[in-house]
N, C-alpha and C positions, 0 to 999 in steps of 0.2 A: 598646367592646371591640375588642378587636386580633386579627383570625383567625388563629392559630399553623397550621390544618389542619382535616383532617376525618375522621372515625371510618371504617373500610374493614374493621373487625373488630372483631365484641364475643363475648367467651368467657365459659364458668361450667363451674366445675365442683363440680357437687352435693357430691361424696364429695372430702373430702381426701385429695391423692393419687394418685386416680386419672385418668382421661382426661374429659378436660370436654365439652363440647357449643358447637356455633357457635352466637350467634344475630343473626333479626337484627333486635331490637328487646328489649330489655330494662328491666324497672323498678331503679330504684334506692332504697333507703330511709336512713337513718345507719345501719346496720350495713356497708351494701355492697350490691352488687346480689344481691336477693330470691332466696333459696336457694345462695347461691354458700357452699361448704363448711359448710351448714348441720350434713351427715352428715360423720362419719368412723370409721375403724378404731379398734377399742382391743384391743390384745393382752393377754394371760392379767396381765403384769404392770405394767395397767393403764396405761401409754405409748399415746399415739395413734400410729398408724401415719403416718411421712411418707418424706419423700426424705432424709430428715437424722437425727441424731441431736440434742437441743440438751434443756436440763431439762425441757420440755414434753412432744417427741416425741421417737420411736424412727423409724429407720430401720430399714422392712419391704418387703424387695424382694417384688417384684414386684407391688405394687400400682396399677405405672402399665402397666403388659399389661390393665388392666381399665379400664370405662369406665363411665360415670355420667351417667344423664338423668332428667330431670323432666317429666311430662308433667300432666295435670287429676286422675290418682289417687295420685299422689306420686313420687318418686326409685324410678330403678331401678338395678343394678348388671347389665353385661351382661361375661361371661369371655370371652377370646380365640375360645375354642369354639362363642362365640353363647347360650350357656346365660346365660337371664336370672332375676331376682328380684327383687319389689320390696322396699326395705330395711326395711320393719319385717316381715318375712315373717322366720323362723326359717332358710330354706334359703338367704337371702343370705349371711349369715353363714358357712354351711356353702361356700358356692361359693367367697368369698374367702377363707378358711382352707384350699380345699383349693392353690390358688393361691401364698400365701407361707406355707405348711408348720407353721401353727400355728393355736392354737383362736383364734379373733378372735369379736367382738361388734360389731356395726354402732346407734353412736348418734349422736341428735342434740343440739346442742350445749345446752350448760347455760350454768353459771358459766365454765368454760372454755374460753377462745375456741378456736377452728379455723385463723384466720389466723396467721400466720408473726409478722408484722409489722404490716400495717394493710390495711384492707379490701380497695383496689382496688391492681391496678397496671398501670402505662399504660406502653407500650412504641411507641415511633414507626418507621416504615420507613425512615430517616435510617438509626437504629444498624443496623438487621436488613441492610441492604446493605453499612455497613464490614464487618459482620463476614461477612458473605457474598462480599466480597473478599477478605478475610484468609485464611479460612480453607474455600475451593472446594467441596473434598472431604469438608468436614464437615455434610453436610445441616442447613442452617443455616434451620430453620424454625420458624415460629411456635409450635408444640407444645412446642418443646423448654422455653420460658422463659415458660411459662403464664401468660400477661399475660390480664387482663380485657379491658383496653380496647387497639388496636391504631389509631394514628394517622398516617396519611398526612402530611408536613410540606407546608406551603406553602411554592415553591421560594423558596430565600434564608432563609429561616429555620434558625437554631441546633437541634440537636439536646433531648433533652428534658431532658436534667440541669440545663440554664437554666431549666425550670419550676421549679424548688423555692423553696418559700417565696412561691408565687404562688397566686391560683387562677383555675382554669379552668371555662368554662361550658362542658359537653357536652351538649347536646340540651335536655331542661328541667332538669338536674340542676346544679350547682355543688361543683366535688369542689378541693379543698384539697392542695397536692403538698408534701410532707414531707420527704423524703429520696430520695436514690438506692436501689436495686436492689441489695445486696449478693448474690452466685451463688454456688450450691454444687457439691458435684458432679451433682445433681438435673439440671443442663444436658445430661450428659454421659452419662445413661444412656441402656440403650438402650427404647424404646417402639414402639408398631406402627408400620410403616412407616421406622424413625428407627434408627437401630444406633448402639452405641459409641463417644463422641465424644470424647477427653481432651482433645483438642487445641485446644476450644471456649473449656472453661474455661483452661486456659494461657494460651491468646490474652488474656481479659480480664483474668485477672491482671498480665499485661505491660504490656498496653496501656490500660488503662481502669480499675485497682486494683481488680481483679475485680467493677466494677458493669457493671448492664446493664440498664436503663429507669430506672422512679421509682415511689413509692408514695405512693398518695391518701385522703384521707377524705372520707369524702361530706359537705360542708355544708348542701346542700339537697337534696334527693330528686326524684326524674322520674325520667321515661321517656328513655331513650339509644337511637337507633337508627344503624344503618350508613348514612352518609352524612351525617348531624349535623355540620355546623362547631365543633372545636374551638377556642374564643378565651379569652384573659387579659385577666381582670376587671378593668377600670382602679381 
């Protein structure tokens, strides 16, 4: 195997949508890493709540002002305010409806999947620094482009759009890379800490035909932890 790098960030986020959690040791199974958008929003007419609109979901602002952890009693939802609930409680539901202004229901996933695209998606600090040259002023951080996995490149190495169509060993796990990152305007909103970005998205549209990391499937399952040598399976 060929070391491309090594993991320096692993994300999940419980609830689609909303603000995910660092960790720093994760399992993985074939669905994707265990609880990652297990939960999500569904509004009165029946659309999951996301950063987009597309035949699956609805775009429901303000559901990334909110944030979502898992702990040994299940997912919780916690509001700007600090007001928390764990989501199969009746007042979650009530906190993130008061939030983006409509009745919402908090479920977990069924027949219909939660992901966009595909399980994981992997973003290197290769791209996160072009475009943190490109674009100074656009607080150009991790949060904005909710990647699972976050990979440090070994110097001399290509960027990660050269993964596709490979796979790669992370930790005990062996994840599969598909395609490129297509970006919405989900980049560009604003979140805590993060304000208003348009300029983020423009940029990749220009410059990169608006992708921005890659997306993975998991082949074989394990545990990923921070600091795991990323390498391509010969």
């Amino acid at each position: 195997m060929t070391k491309l790098g090594e993991v320096v960030e692993l994300w999940r986020y419980p609830v689609k949508s909303m603000g995910g959690e660092r960790m720093a040791e994760v399992d993985c199974d074939r669905r994707g890493m265990v609880g990652d958008r297990l939960w999500a929003v569904r509004g009165s007419d029946g659309k999951i709540g996301s950063g987009k609109t597309t035949p699956r979901f609805r775009r429901m602002p303000g559901l990334l002002s909110i944030s979502a952890r898992l702990d040994d009693e299940g997912a919780w939802v916690q509001l700007p305010s600090g007001e928390r609930a764990r989501v199969d409680d009746p007042r979650a539901a009530e906190l993130v409806g008061s939030v983006v202004g409509e009745s919402v229901t908090l479920e977990e996933e069924t027949d219909v999947r939660h992901f966009d695209d595909a399980a994981l998606h992997l973003l290197s600090t290769a791209s996160l620094s072009w475009l943190r040259g490109s674009r100074p002023d656009d607080q150009v951080e991790v949060p904005r482009f909710r990647p699972n996995v976050v990979v440090d490149i070994t110097r001399g190495r290509e960027p990660e759009e050269n993964w596709v169509g490979h796979a790669l060993r992370i930790g005990a796990a062996t994840v599969g890379i598909g395609e490129r990152t297509g970006r919405c305007v989900m980049v560009t909103m604003t979140q805590p800490q993060l304000g208003f970005a348009p300029g983020i998205l423009r940029e990749l549209t220009r410059r990169r035909d608006g992708m921005f990391g890659v997306y993975g499937t998991v082949l074989e399952g394990g545990r990923m932890r921070v600091g795991d040598h990323v390498s391509l399976v010969s």
